[in-house]
C-alpha positions as CSV (number, residue, x, y, z in Angstrom):
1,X,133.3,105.8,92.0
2,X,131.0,104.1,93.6
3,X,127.3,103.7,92.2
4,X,124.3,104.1,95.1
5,X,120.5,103.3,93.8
6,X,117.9,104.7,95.7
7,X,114.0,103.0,95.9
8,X,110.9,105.0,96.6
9,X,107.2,103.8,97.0
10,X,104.0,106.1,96.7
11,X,101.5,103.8,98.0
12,X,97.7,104.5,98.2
13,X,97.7,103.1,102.0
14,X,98.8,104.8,104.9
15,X,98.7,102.3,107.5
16,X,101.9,101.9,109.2
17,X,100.4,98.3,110.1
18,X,99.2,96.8,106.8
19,X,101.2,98.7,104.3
20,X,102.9,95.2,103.1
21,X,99.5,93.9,103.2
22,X,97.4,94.9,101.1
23,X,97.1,96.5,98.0
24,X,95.0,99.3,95.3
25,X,92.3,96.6,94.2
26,X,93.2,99.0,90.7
27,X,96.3,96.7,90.6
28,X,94.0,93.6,89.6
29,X,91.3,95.3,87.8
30,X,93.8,96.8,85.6
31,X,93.3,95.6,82.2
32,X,96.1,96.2,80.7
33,X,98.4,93.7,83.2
34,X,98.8,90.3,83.0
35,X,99.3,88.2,85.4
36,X,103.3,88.5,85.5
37,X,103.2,92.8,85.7
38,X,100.5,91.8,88.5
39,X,102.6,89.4,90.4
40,X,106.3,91.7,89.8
41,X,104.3,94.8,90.7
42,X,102.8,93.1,93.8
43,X,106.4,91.7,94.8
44,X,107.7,95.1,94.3
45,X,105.3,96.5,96.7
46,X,105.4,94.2,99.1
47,X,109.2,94.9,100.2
48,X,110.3,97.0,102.8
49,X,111.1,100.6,102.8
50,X,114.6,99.8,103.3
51,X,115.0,97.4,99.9
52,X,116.8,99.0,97.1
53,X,116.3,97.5,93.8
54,X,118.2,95.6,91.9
55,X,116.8,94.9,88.5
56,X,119.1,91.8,87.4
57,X,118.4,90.4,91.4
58,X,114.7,90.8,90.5
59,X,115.3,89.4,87.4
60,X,116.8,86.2,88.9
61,X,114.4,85.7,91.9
62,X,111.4,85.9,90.2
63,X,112.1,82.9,88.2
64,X,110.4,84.6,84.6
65,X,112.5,84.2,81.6
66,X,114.5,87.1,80.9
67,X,112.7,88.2,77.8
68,X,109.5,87.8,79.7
69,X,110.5,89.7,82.3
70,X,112.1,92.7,80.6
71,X,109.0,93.0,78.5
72,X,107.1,93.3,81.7
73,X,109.6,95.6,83.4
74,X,109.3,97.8,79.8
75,X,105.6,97.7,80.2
76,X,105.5,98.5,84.1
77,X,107.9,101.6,83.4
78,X,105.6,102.8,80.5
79,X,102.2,102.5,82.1
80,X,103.9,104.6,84.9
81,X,104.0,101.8,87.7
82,X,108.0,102.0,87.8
83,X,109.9,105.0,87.1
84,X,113.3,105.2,86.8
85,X,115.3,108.9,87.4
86,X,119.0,109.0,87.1
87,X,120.7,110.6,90.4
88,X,124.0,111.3,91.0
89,X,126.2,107.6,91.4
90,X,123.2,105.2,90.7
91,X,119.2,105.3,89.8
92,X,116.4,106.4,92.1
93,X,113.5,103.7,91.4
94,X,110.2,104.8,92.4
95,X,107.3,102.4,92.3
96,X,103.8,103.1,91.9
97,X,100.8,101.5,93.6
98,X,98.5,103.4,91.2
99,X,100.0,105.4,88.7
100,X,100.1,109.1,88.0
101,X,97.8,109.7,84.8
């Protein structure tokens, strides 16, 4: 069996031109992020369309301590910036420029 993940954005831009470029001002207002959910969440969105996550690569590349980083991941997922649905043979992560209240 072989195991196929899927990544989704719903961004607030629809510029074709500038979607890697800029971002929600919400996403730095937000009080309840630090700087490392800004910067992962910002990374996140700043991929391509055609980038499909993988959370220990993530993990890895951004350089944060593990614990650090899973705490933020955990925090992400349950402010609704990141959500994670299970699919047939893998995970469908969608990520959130603003979040659905």
């Amino acid at each position: 069996m072989t195991f196929h993940n899927k990544t989704s954005y719903r961004r607030t831009r629809s510029s074709r031109q500038h979607y890697k470029k800029s971002f929600a001002l919400d996403i730095f207002k937000d009080k309840r992020l630090d700087f490392i959910d800004i910067g992962l969440l910002t990374w996140l969105l700043s991929n391509s369309k055609s980038f499909v996550i993988n959370k220990n690569l993530v993990q890895r590349r951004s350089g944060i301590p593990e614990k650090k980083f899973l705490n933020s991941w955990k925090k992400l997922l349950n402010l609704g910036f990141i959500e994670k649905h299970m699919i047939q043979g893998g995970v469908e992560w969608i990520i959130n420029e603003v979040p659905f209240e």
